[in-house]
C-alpha positions as CSV (number, residue, x, y, z in Angstrom):
1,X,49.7,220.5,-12.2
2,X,50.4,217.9,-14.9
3,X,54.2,220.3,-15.2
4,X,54.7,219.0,-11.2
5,X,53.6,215.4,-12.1
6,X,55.8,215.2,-14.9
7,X,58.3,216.4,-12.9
8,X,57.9,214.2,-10.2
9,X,57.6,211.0,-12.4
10,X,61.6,212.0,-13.7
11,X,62.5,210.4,-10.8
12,X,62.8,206.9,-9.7
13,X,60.3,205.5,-7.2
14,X,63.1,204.5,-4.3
15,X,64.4,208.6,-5.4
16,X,60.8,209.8,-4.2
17,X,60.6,207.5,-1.0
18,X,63.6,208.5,0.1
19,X,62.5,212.5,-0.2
20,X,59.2,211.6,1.5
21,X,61.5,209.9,4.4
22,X,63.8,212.5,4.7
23,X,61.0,215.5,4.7
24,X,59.0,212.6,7.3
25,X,61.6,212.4,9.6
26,X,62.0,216.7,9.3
27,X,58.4,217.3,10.0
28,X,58.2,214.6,12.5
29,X,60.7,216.1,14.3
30,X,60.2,220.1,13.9
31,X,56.5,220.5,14.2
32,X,53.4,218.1,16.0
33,X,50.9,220.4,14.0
34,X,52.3,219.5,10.4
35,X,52.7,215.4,11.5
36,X,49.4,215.2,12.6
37,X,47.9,216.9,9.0
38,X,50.1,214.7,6.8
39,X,49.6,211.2,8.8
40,X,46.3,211.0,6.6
41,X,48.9,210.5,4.3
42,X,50.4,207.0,5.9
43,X,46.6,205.9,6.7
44,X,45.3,206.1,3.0
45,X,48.4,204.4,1.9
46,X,48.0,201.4,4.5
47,X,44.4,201.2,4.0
48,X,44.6,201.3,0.1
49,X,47.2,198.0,0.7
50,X,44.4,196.5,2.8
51,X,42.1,196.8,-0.1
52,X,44.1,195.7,-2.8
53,X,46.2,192.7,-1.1
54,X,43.9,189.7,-0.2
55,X,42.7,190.1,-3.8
56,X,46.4,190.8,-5.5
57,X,47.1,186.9,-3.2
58,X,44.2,184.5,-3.9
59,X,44.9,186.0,-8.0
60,X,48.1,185.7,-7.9
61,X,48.4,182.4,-6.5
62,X,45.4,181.0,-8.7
63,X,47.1,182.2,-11.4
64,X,50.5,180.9,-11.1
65,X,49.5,177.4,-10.3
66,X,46.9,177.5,-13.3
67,X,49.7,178.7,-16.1
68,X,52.7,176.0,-14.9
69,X,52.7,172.7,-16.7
70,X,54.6,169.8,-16.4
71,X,57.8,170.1,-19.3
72,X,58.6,166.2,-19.0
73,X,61.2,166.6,-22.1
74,X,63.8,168.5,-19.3
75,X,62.0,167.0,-16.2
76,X,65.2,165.2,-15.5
77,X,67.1,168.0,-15.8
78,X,65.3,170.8,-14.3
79,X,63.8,168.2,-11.0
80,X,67.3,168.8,-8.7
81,X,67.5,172.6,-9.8
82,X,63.6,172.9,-8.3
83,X,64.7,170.9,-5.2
84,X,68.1,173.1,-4.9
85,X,65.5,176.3,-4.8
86,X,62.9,175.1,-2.5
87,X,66.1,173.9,0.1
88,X,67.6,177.2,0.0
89,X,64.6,179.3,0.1
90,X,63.4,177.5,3.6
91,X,66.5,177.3,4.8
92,X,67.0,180.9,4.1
93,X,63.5,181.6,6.4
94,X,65.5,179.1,9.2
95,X,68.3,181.7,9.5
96,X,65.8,184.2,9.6
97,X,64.3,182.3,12.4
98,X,67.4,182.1,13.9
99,X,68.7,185.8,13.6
100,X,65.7,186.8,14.4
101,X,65.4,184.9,18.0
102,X,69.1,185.9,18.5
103,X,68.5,190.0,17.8
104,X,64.8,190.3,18.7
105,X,63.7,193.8,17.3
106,X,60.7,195.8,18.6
107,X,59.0,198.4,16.7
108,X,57.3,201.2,18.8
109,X,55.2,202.0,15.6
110,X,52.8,199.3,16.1
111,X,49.6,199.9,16.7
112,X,49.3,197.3,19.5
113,X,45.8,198.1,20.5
114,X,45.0,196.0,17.3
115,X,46.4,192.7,18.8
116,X,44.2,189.5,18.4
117,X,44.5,186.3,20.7
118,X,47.4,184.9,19.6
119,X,47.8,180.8,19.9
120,X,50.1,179.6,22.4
121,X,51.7,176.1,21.0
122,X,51.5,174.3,17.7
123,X,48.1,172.5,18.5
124,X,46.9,176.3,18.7
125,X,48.1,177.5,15.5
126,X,47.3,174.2,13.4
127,X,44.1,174.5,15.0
128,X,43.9,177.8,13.5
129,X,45.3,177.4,9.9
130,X,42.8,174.4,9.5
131,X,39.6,176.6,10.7
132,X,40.9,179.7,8.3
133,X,42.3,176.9,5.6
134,X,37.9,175.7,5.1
135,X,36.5,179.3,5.6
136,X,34.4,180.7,2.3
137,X,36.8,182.2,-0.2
138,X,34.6,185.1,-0.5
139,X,34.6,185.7,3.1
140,X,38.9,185.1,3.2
141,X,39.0,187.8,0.9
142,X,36.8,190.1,2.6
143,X,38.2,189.4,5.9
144,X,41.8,189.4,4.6
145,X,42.3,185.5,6.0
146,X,45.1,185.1,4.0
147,X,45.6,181.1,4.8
148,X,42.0,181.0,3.5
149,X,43.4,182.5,0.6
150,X,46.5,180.7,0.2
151,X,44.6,177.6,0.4
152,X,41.7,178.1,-2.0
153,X,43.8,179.9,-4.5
154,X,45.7,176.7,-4.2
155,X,42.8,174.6,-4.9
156,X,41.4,176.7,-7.7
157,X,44.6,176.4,-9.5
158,X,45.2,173.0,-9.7
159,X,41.4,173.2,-10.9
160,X,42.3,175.3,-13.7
161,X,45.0,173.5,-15.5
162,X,42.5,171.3,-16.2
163,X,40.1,174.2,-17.6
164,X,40.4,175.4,-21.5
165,X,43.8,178.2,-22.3
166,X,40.7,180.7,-22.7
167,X,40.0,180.0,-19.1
168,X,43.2,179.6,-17.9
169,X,44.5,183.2,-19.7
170,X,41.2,184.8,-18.2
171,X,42.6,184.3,-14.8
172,X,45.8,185.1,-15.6
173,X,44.9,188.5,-17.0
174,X,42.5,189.1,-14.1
175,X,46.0,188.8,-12.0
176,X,47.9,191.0,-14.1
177,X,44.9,193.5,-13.7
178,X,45.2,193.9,-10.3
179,X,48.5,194.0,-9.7
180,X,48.5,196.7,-12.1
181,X,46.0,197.9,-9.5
182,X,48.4,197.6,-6.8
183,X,51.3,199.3,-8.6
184,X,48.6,202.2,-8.6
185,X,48.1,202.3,-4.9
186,X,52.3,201.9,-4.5
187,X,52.9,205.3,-6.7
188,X,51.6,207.0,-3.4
189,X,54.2,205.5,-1.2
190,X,56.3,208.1,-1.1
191,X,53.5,210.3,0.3
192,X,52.1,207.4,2.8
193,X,55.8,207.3,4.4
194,X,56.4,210.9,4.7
195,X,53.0,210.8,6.7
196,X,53.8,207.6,8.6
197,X,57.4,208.2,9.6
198,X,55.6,212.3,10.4
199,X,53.1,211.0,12.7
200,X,55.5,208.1,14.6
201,X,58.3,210.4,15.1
202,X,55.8,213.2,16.7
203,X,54.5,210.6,18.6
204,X,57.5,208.7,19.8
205,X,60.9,210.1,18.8
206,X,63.8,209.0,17.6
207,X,63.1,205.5,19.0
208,X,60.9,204.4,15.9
209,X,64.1,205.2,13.7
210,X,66.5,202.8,15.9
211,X,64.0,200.1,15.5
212,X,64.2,200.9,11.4
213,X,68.0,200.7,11.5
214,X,67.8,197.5,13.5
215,X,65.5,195.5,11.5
216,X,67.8,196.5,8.4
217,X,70.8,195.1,10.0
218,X,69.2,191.9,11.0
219,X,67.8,191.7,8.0
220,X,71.4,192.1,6.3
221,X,72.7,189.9,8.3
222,X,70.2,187.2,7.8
223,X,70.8,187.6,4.0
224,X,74.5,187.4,4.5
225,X,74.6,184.1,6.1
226,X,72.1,183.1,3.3
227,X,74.8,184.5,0.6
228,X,78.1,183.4,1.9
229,X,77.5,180.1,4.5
230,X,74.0,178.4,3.9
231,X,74.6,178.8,0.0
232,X,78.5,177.2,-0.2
233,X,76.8,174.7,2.1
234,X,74.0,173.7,-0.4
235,X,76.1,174.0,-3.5
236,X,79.1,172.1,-2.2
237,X,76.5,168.9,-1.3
238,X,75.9,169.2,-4.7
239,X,79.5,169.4,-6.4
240,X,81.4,168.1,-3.5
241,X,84.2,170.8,-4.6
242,X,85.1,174.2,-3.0
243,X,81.9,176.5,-3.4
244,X,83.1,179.8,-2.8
245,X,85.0,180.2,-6.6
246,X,81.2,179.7,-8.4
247,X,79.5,181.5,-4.9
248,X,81.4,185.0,-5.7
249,X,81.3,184.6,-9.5
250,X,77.6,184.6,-9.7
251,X,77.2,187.3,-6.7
252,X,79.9,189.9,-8.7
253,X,78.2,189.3,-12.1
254,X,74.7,188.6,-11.0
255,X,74.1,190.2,-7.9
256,X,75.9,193.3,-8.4
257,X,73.6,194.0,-11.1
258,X,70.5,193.1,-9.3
259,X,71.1,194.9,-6.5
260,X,70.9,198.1,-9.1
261,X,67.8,197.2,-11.3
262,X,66.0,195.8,-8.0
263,X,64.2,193.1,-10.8
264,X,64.8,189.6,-11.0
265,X,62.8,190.2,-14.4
266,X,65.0,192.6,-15.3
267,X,68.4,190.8,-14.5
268,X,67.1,187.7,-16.7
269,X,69.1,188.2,-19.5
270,X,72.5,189.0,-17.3
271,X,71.4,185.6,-15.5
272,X,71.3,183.9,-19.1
273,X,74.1,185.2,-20.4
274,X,76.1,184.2,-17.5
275,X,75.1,180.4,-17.7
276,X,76.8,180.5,-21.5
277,X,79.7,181.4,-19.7
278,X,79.5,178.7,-16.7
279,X,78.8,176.5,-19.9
280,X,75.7,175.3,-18.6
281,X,73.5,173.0,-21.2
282,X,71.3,176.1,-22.7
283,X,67.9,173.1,-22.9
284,X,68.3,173.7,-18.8
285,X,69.2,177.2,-18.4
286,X,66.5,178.4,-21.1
287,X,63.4,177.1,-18.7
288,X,65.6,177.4,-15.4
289,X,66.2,180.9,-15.2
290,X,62.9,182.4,-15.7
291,X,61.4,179.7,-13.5
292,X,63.5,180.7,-11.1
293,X,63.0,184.4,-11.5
294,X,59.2,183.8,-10.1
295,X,59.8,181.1,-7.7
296,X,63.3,181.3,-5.8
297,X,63.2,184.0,-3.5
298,X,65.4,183.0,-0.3
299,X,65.9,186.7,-0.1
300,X,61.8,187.2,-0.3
301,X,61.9,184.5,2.3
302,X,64.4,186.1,4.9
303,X,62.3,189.0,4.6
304,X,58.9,187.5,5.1
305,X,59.8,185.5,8.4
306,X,61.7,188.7,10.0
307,X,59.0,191.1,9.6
308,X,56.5,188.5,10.6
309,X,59.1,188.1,14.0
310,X,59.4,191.7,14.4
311,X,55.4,191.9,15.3
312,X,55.8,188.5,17.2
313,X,58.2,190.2,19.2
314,X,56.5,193.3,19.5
315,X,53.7,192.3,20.7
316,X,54.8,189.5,23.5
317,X,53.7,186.3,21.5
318,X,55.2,183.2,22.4
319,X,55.6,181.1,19.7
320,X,57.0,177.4,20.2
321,X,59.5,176.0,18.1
322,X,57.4,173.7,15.7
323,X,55.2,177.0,15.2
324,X,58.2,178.8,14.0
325,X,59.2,175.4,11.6
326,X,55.4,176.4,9.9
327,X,56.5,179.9,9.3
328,X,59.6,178.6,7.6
329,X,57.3,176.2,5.6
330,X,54.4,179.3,5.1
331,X,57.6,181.7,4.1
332,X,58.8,179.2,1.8
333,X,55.6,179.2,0.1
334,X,54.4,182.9,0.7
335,X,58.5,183.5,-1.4
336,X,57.3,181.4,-4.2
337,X,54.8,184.2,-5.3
338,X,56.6,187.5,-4.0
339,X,57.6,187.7,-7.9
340,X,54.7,188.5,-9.1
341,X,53.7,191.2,-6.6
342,X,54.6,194.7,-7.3
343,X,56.7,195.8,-3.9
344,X,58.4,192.5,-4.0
345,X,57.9,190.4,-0.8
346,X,56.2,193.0,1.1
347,X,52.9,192.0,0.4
348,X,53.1,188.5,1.4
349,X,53.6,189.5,5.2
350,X,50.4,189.2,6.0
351,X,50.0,185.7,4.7
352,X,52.9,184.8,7.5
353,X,51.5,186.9,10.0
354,X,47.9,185.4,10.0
355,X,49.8,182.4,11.2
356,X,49.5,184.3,15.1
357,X,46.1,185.8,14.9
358,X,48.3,188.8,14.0
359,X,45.8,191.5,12.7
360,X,45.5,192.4,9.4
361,X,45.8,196.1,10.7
362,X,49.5,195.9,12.6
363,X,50.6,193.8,9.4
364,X,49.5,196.2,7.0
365,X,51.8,198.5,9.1
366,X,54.8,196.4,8.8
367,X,54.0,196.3,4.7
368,X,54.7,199.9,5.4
369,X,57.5,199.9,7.2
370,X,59.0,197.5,4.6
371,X,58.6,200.2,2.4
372,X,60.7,202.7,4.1
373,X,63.0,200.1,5.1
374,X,63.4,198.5,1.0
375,X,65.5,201.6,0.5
376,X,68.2,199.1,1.2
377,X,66.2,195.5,1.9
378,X,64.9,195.6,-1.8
379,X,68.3,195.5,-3.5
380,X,70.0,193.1,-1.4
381,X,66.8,190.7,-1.5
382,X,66.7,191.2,-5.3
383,X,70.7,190.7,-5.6
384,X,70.1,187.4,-3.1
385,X,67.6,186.0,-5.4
386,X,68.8,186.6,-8.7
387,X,72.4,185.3,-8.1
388,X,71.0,182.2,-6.5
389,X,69.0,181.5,-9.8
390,X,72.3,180.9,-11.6
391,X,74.1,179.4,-8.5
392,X,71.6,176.2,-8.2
393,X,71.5,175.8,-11.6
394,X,74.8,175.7,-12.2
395,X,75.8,173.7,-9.2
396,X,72.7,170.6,-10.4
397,X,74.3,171.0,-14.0
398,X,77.9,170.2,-13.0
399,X,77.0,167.1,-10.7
400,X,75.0,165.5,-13.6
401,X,77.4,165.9,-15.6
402,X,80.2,164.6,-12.9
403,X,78.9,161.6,-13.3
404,X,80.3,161.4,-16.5
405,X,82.8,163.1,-16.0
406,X,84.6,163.5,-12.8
407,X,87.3,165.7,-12.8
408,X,86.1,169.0,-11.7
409,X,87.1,172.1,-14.0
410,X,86.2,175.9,-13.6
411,X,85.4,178.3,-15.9
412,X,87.3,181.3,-17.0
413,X,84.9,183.4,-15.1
414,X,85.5,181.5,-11.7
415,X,89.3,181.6,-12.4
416,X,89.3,185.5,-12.4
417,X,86.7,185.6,-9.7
């Protein structure tokens, strides 16, 4: 036994989800008997996310809040590059918004029996968030209300920075702990989507894979317009000069390498490295890069607001136009912590989704579908976000210093790009 796991643990963890899709989709489709013994498979996968993911959130989010403190030495300096990630990670969940009303997808895999009633207009929803916002924080966790969770974590964070470093480490340790936890319950992915993709192609055919190859594309293309049209946009506000040289320098010696390690963590000292070269001050790039390794996530935010859409649209909810402006907003936020969450953005779905009276059930389902789905999503999202770390930063660098001086210049690396 240990010989197979040893075996098995040679490969990567997007190798072994991508056997367990490809024997899911061969048993699925070959034999009813063999899906419906494996789909315990996809259900103790889904249910150990359920467990783990309220807690991994109100942590996470405590945590994060609790550790950041003010740096007023480079506040000057590092204030526009904040502002430049929070525009361009809501705008990024507006174009999802956008794509997503424009190419609706529909996922047969959903479990619609689990449907809540939904709220029908913004009064609805904000009724809604405010009741879940005040509900007891042991009860958000155990009920999985996720704005309950979002906004006591919130609260006990802001608490903390006033507490003692002993405190304040506790907490942050008691995060790292469980998502330790929930990198233990993600080793059996490969086996929870061999059964899930089993069980929904028995059941329904090759219909569940069209709606997988759709929401890929849509999501693509929702990242796309992020990478090459809302990003120029923001960056040439900033430098008032043609975007495009800086926007394909940091995607070719950035992205390109994101895409592959699927880290922004990992892709932090390529990011570093490639301020020298844009000969950005090193007092800004030092605290700007790994701040926005764990806070800009456009890409994180794209794929929160689709997925959440994706059950909208499943399931017949109407949601007004304000209501989908709170998504982008909840997104925005929901992206600030994907960093810290082993699987990426995935498990911050439900946060959005609770926004609907979405059950925790169907979005637990999507979390698993994201799985199957980040053979590709992942490294794009990764590549989206880490090459937008070093495009903000560089684009608020150059237009303080235009001011003094105002003839623009490129770097080498722009002039080969």
């Amino acid at each position: 036994m240990r010989r197979i796991f040893n075996f098995i643990n040679n490969y990567s963890l997007i190798q072994q989800i991508i056997v367990g899709l490809v024997l899911g989709i061969i048993i699925g489709f070959t034999s009813k008997t063999a899906s419906a013994t494996v789909a315990i498979f996809g259900e103790i996968f889904v249910n150990g996310l359920k467990a783990i993911a309220p807690v991994l959130v109100f942590f996470l989010i405590m945590a994060a809040i609790a550790k950041y403190r003010t740096n007023t030495k480079n506040q000057s300096a590092i204030r526009p590059i904040l502002i430049l990630y929070m525009i361009g990670t809501f705008a990024a969940a507006v174009v999802a918004v956008v794509v997503s009303y424009i190419f609706p997808i529909t996922l047969t895999s959903l479990p619609a029996a689990a449907v809540q009633a939904s709220p029908s207009n913004i009064i609805d929803v904000l009724h809604d968030l405010v009741i879940k916002m005040v509900d007891n924080p042991v009860n958000a966790i155990v009920s999985a209300n996720y704005i309950g969770l979002l906004f006591w974590g919130i609260v006990f964070g802001f608490a903390l920075r006033q507490a003692s470093h002993t405190t304040r480490k506790f907490i942050e340790d008691v995060a790292e702990v469980v998502t330790k936890a929930v990198r233990f319950v993600i080793k059996f992915a490969p086996l929870g989507i061999l059964g899930l993709v089993a069980s929904t192609i028995s059941e329904t055919g090759a219909e569940a894979l069209v709606g997988y190859i759709q929401l890929v594309l849509v999501l693509l293309l929702a990242m796309a317009i992020v990478a090459f049209v809302i990003n120029p946009a923001i960056v040439y506000w900033k430098i008032r000069s043609n975007p495009y040289p800086l926007v394909l320098t940091c995607l070719k010696e950035s992205g390109l390498t994101a895409f592959f390690t699927r880290s922004s963590a990992a892709n932090l000292p390529i990011n570093l490295a490639l301020c020298r070269k844009l000969d950005v001050d090193e007092e800004t790039y030092s605290i700007s890069m790994p701040l926005g390794a764990a806070i800009n996530m456009a890409g994180a935010a794209v794929t929160i607001t689709i997925f959440t859409l994706a059950a909208v649209h499943t399931l017949g909810i109407k949601v007004d136009f304000l209501s989908t402006i709170l998504l982008s907003v909840v997104a925005t936020i929901g992206a600030c912590g994907a960093s810290g969450v082993a699987g990426g953005s995935l498990l911050l779905i439900p946060l959005a989704c609770s926004l609907f009276g979405i059950d925790n059930t169907i979005a637990m389902q999507l979390v698993a579908i994201g799985f199957i789905v980040g053979v590709i999503q992942d490294s794009v999202e990764t590549a989206i976000n880490s090459s937008t770390d070093v495009l903000f930063t560089v684009a608020a660098d150059r237009a303080l210093k235009r001011t003094l001086d105002p003839i623009p210049r490129l770097s080498d690396e722009e002039k080969t790009s």
